[in-house]
VEXROBA-516381 format. One record per residue (C-alpha): chain; residue number from 1; x negated, z negated, y negated. Coordinates in steps of 0.5 Angstrom, whole numbers, plus 500, padded with zeros to 3 digits. Example, Ala and Ser with C-alpha at 12.3 -4.5 7.8 and 13.67 -1.06 7.14 Angstrom:
BEGIN
{chaine: A num: 1 px: 475 pz: 484 py: 509};
{chaine: A num: 2 px: 473 pz: 486 py: 502};
//
This chain:
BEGIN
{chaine: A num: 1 px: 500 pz: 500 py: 500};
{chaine: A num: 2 px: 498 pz: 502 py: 494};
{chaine: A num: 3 px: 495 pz: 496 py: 488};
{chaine: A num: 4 px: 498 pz: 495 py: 482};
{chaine: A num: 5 px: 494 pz: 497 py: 476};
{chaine: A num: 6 px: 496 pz: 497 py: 469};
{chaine: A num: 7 px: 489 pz: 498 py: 466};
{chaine: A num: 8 px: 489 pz: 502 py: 459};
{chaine: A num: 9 px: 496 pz: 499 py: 458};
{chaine: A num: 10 px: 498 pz: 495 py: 453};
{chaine: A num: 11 px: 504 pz: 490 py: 453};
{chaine: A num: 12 px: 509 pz: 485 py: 448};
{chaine: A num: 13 px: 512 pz: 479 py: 451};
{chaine: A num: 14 px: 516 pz: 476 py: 447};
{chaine: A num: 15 px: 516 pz: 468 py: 448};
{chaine: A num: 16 px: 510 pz: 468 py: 452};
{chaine: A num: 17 px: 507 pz: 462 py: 451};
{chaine: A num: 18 px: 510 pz: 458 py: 457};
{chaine: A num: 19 px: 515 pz: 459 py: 462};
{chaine: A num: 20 px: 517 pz: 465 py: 465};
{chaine: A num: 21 px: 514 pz: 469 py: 460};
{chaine: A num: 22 px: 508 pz: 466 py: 460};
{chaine: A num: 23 px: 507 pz: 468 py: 467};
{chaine: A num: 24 px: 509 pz: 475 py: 466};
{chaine: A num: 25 px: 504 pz: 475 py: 462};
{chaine: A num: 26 px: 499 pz: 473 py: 466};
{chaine: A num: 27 px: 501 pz: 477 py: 471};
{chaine: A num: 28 px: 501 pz: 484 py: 467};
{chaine: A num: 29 px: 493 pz: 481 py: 465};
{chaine: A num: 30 px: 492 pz: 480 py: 472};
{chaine: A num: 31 px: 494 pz: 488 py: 474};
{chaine: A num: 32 px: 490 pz: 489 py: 468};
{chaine: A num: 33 px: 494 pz: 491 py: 461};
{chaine: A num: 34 px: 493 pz: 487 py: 455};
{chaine: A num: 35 px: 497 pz: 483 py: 453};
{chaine: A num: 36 px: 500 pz: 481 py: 446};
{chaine: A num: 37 px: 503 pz: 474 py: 446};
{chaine: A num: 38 px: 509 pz: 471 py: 442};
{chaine: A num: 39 px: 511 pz: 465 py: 441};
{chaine: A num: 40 px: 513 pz: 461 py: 435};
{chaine: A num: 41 px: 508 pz: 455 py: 437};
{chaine: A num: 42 px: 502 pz: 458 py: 435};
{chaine: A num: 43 px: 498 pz: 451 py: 439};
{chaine: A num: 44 px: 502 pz: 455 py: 445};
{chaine: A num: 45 px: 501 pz: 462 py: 444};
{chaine: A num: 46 px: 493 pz: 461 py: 443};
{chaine: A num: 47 px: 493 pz: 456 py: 449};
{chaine: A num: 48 px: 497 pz: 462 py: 453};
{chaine: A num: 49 px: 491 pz: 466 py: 451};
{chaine: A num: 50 px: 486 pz: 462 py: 452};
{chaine: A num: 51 px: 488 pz: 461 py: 460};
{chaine: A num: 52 px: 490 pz: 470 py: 460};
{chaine: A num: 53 px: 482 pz: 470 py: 457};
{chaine: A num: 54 px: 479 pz: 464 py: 462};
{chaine: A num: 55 px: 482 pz: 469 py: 468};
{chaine: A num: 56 px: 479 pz: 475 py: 466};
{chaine: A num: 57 px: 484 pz: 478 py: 462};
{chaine: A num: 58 px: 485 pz: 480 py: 455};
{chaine: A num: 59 px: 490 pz: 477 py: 450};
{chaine: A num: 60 px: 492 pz: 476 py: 443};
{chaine: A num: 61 px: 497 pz: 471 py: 440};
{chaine: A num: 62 px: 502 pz: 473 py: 435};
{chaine: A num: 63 px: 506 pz: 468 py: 433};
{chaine: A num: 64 px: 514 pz: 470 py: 430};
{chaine: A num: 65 px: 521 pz: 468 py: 431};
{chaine: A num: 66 px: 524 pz: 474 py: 434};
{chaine: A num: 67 px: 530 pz: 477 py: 431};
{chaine: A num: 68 px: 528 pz: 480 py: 425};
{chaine: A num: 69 px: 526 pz: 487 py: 423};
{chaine: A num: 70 px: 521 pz: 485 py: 421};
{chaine: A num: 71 px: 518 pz: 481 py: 426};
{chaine: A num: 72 px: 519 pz: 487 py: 431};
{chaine: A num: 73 px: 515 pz: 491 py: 427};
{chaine: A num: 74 px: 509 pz: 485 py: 426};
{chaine: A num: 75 px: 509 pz: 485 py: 435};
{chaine: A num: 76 px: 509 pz: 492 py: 436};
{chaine: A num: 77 px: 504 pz: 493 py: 430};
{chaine: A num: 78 px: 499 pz: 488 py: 433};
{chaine: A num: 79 px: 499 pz: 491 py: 440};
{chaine: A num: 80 px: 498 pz: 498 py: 436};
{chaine: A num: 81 px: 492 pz: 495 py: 431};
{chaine: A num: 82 px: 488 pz: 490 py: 436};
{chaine: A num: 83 px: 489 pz: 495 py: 443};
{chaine: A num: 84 px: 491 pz: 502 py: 440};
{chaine: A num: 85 px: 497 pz: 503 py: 443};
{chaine: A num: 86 px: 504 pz: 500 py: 447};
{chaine: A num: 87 px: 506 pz: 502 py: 453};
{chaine: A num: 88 px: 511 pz: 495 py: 456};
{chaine: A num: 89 px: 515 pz: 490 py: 452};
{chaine: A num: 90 px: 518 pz: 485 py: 455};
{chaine: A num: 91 px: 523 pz: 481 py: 452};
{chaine: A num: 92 px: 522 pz: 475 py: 454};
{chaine: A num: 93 px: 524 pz: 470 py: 448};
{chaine: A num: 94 px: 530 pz: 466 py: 448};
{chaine: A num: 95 px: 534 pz: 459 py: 446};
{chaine: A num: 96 px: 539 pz: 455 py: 448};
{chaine: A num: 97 px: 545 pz: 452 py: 444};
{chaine: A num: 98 px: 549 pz: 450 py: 449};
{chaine: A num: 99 px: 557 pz: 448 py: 448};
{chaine: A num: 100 px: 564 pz: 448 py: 450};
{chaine: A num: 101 px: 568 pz: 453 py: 445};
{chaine: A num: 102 px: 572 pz: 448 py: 441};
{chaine: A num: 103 px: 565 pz: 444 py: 439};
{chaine: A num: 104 px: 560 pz: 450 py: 439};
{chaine: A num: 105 px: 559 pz: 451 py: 431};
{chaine: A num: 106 px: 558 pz: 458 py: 428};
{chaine: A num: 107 px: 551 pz: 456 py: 427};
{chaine: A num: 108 px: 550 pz: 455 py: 435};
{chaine: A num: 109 px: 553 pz: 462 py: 436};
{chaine: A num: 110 px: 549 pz: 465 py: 431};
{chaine: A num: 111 px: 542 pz: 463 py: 433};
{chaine: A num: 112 px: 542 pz: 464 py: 440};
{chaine: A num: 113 px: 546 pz: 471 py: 439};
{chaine: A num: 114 px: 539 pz: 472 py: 434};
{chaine: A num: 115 px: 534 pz: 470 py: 439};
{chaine: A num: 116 px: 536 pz: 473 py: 445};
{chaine: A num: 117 px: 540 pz: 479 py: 443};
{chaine: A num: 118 px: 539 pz: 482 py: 436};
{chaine: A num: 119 px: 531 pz: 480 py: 438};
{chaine: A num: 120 px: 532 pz: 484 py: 445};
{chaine: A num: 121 px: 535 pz: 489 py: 440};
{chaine: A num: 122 px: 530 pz: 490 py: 434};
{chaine: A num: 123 px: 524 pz: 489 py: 439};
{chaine: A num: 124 px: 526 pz: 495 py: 443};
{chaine: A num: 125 px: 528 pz: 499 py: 438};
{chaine: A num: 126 px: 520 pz: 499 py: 434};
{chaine: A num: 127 px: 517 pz: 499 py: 441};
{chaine: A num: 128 px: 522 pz: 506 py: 442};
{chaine: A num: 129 px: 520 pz: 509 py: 436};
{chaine: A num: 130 px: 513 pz: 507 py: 438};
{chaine: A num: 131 px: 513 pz: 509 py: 444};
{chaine: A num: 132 px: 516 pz: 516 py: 444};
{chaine: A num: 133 px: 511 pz: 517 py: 437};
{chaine: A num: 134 px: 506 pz: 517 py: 443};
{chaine: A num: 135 px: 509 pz: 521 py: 447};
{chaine: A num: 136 px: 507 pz: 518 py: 454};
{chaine: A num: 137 px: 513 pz: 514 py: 457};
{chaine: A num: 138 px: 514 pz: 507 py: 457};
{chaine: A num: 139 px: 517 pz: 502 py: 460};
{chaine: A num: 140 px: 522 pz: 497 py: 457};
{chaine: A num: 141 px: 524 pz: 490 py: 461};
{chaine: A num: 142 px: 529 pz: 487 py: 458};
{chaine: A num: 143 px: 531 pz: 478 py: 461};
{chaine: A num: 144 px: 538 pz: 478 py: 463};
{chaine: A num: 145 px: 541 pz: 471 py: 466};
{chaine: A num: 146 px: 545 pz: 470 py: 473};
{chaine: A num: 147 px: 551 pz: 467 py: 467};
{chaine: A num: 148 px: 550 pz: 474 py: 463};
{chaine: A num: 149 px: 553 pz: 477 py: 470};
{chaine: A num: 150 px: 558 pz: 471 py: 471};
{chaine: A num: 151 px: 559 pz: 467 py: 465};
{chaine: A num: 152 px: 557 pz: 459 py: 465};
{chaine: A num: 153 px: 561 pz: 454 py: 464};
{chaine: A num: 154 px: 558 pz: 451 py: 456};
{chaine: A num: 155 px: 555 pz: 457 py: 455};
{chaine: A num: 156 px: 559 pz: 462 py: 450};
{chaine: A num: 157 px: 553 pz: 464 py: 446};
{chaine: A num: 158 px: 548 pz: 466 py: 452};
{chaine: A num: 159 px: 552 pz: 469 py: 457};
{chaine: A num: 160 px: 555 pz: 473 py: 451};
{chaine: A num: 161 px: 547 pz: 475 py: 450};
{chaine: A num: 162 px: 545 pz: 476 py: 457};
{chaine: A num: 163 px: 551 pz: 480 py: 458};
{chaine: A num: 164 px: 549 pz: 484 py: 452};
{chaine: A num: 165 px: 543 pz: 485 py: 454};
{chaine: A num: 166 px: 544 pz: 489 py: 461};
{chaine: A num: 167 px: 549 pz: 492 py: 458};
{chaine: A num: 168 px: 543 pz: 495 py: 453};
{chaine: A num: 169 px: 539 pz: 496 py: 459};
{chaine: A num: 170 px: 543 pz: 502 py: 462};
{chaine: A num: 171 px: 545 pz: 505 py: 455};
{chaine: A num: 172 px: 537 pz: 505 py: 453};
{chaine: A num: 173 px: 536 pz: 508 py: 460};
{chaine: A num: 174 px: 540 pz: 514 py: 459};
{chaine: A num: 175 px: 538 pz: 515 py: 452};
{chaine: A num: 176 px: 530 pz: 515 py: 453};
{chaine: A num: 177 px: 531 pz: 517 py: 459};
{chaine: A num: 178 px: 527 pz: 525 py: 457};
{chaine: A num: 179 px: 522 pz: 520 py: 453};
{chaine: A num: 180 px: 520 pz: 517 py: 459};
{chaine: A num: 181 px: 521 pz: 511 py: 458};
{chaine: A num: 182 px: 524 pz: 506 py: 463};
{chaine: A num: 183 px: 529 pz: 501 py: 462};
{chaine: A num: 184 px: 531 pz: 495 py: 466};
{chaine: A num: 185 px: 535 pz: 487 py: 466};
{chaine: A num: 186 px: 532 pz: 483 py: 470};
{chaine: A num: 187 px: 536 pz: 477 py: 472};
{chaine: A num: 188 px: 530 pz: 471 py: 474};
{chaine: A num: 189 px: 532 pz: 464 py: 477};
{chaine: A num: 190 px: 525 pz: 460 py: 477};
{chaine: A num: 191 px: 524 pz: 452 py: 475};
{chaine: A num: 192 px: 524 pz: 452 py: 468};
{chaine: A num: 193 px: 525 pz: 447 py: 462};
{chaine: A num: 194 px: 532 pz: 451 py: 462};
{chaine: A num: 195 px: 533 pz: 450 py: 469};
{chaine: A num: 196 px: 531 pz: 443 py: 469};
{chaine: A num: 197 px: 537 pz: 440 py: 465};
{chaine: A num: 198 px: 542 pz: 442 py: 471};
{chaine: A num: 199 px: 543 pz: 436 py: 475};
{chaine: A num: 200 px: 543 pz: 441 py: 482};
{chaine: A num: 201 px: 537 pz: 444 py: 481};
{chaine: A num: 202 px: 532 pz: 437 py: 476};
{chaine: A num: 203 px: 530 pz: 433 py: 483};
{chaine: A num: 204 px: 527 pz: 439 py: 486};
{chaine: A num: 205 px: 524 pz: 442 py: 480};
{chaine: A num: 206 px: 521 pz: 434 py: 479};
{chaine: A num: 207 px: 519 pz: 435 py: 486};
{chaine: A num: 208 px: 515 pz: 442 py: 485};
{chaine: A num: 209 px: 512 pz: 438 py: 479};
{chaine: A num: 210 px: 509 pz: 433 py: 484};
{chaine: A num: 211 px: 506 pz: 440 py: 488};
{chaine: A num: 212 px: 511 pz: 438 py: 493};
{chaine: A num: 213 px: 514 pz: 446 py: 496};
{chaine: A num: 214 px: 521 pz: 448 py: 495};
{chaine: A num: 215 px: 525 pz: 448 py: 501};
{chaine: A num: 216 px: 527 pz: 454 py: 504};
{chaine: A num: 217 px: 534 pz: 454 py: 502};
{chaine: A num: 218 px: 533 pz: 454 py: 495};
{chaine: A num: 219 px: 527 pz: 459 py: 497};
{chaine: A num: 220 px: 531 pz: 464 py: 500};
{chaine: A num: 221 px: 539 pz: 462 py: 500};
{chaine: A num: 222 px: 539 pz: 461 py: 492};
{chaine: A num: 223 px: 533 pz: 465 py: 489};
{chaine: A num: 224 px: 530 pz: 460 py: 487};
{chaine: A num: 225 px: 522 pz: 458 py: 486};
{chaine: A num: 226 px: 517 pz: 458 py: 480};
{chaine: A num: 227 px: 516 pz: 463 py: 474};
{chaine: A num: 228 px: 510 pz: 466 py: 478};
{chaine: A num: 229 px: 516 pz: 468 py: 484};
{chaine: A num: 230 px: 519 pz: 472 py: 479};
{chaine: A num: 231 px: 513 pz: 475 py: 475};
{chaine: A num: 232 px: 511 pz: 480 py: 481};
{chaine: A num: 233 px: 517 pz: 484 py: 478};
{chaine: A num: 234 px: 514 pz: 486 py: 471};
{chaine: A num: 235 px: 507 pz: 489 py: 473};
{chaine: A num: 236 px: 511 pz: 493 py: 478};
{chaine: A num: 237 px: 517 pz: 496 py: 474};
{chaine: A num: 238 px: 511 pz: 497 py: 468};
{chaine: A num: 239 px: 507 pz: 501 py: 474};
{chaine: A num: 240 px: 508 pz: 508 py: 476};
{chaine: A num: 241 px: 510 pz: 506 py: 483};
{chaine: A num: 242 px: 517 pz: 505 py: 478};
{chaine: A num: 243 px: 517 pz: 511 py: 474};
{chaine: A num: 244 px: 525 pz: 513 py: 478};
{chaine: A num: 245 px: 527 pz: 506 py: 477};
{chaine: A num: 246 px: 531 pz: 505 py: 470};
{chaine: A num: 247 px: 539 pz: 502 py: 469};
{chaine: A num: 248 px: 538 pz: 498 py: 475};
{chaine: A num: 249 px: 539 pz: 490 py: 473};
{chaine: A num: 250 px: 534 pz: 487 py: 478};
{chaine: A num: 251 px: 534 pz: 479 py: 481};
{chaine: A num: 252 px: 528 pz: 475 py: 482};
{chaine: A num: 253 px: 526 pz: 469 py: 484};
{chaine: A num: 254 px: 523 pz: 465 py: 490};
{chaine: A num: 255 px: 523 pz: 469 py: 497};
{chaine: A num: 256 px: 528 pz: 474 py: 494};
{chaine: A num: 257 px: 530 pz: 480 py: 491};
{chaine: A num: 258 px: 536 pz: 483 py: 489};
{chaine: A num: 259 px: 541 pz: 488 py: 485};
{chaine: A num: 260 px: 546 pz: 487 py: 482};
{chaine: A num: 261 px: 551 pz: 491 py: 482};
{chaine: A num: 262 px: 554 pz: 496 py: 475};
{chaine: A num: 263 px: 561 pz: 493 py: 473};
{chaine: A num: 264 px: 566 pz: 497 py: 476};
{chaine: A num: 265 px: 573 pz: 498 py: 478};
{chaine: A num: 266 px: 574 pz: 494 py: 484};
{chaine: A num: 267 px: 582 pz: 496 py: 487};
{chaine: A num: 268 px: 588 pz: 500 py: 483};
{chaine: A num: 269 px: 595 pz: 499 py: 483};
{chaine: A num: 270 px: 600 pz: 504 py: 480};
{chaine: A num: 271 px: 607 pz: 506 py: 478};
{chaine: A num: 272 px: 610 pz: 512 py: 477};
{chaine: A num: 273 px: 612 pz: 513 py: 469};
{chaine: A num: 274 px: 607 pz: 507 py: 467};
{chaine: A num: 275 px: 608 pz: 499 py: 468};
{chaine: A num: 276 px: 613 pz: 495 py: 465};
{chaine: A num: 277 px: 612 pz: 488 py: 464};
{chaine: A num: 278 px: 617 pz: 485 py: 469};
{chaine: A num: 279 px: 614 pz: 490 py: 474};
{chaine: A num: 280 px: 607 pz: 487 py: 473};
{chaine: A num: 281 px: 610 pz: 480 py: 474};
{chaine: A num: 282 px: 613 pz: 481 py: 480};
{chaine: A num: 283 px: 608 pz: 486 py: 484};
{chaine: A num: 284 px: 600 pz: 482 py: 481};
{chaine: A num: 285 px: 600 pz: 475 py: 487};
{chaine: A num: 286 px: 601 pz: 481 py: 492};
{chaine: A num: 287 px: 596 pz: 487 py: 489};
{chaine: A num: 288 px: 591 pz: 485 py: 484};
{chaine: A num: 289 px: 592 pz: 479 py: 484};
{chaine: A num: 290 px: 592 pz: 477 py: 491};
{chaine: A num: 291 px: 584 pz: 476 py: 491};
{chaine: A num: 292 px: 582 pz: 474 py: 485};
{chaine: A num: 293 px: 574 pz: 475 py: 482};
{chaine: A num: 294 px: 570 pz: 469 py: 482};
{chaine: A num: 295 px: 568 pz: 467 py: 475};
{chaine: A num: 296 px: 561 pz: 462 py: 474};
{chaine: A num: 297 px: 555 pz: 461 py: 477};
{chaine: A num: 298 px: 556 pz: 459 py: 483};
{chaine: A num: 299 px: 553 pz: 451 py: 485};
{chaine: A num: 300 px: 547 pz: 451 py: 489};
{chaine: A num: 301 px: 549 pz: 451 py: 497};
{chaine: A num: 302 px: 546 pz: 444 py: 500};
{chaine: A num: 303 px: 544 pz: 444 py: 507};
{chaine: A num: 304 px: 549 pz: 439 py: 511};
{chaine: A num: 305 px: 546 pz: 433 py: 512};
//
């Protein structure tokens, strides 16, 4: 099997200092891109490129808030002055504003809404002007979510996000698509300080804290490990090996990998003439209605004791 090697490219992942995003980037440097880091802590973003350079990689920091225009063209602009050009962007950085309906504010709404979608949205747009400028193809990585495809309960602002985001990578993939440029979600599930907060998952995270292996029920059953379980999927989808790869939302995390499926119809029913309402009322419990969709990320599956 062919290696995978990324040597000569150039690379933007945006919160990159920590998490997954750190180890994206890690994992672009080990295949041989270079790589801009971007986080809002400048202490982080330079400890991050300390541990790229002290493994033999190559990396710089640039530290902005993502969302603006402004701080789009300031990543791509680094990536340009310090490498020549720019191949891979992964947008990577994100918040949590987590809140029921009633009590999230406008401003929590907006500020994850800035982060997550907006800054996916103005970061690929200067990578794609960029990109297509070059005229060598690309590759665009766009971090979704599991509660993006499914909802979450307390999560309005970043399912709304998440989902926005795939929703971005197929338009994408069918706009840059005679540039070359491949667009992809992927849906990562890794021990993060995101994932800590969620009392099923917090002993185990603990637990693998303390160098102790996750079990394989979370491994395989849930999709569930280290951020370095899902890093394995950036170089590839930045690689020639992926080059017929675009559109897809891909999942990520421990011993699994997955594709999810496109929103689609799943069942029709129809009436000669057009529906009424009663008509509705008295045929939905026996034909569309009979097996309802799931809503919500499902609660990890425990082995009996």
């Amino acid at each position: 099997m062919p290696s995978i090697d990324l040597t000569g490219k150039v690379a933007v992942v945006t919160g990159s200092g920590r998490g997954l995003g750190l180890a994206y980037a890690h994992a672009l440097a080990a295949a041989g891109a270079s790589v801009v880091v971007n986080d809002v802590d400048e202490a982080v973003a330079e400890q991050a490129v300390k541990a790229i350079t002290a493994a033999g990689g190559s990396a710089v920091a640039e530290v902005v808030p993502v969302g603006t225009s402004e701080a789009a063209d300031r990543l791509v602009a680094r990536a340009v002055e310090e490498f020549g050009r720019l191949d891979i962007l992964v947008t990577n950085a994100g918040i949590l504003r987590d809140r029921v309906l009633w009590k999230m504010t406008d401003e929590d709404f907006d500020a994850v809404i800035t982060t997550h979608l907006k800054g996916t949205f103005t970061c690929a747009r200067a990578a794609a002007i960029r990109m297509r400028e070059q005229g060598e193809g690309g590759t665009l990585i766009l971090v979704g979510s599991p509660a993006g495809q499914r909802g979450n309960f307390g999560q309005t602002n970043y399912s709304a996000a998440k989902a926005g985001i795939a929703a971005m990578a197929r338009t994408w993939s069918m706009e840059l698509a005679r540039s070359e440029i491949t667009v992809n979600a992927i849906v990562p599930i890794a021990a993060t300080a995101m994932t800590e907060t969620i009392p099923a998952f917090a002993p185990y995270v603990e637990a693998m804290k303390r160098g102790e292996p996750l079990p394989d029920f979370l491994r395989k059953g849930e999709g569930f490990g280290t951020p370095e379980d899902c890093a394995a999927l950036i170089p590839f989808l930045a690689s020639e090996a992926a080059r017929e790869v675009t559109g897809q939302a891909i999942g990520i995390g421990g011993d699994k990998v997955s594709l999810w499926s496109h929103p689609q119809e799943i069942k029709a029913s129809y009436a000669d003439g057009g529906w009424a309402p009663d008509t509705l009322a008295e045929t939905w419990s026996t034909s569309l209605g009979a097996e309802p969709e799931t809503v919500g990320v499902p609660a990890p599956k425990f082995p009996e004791a």
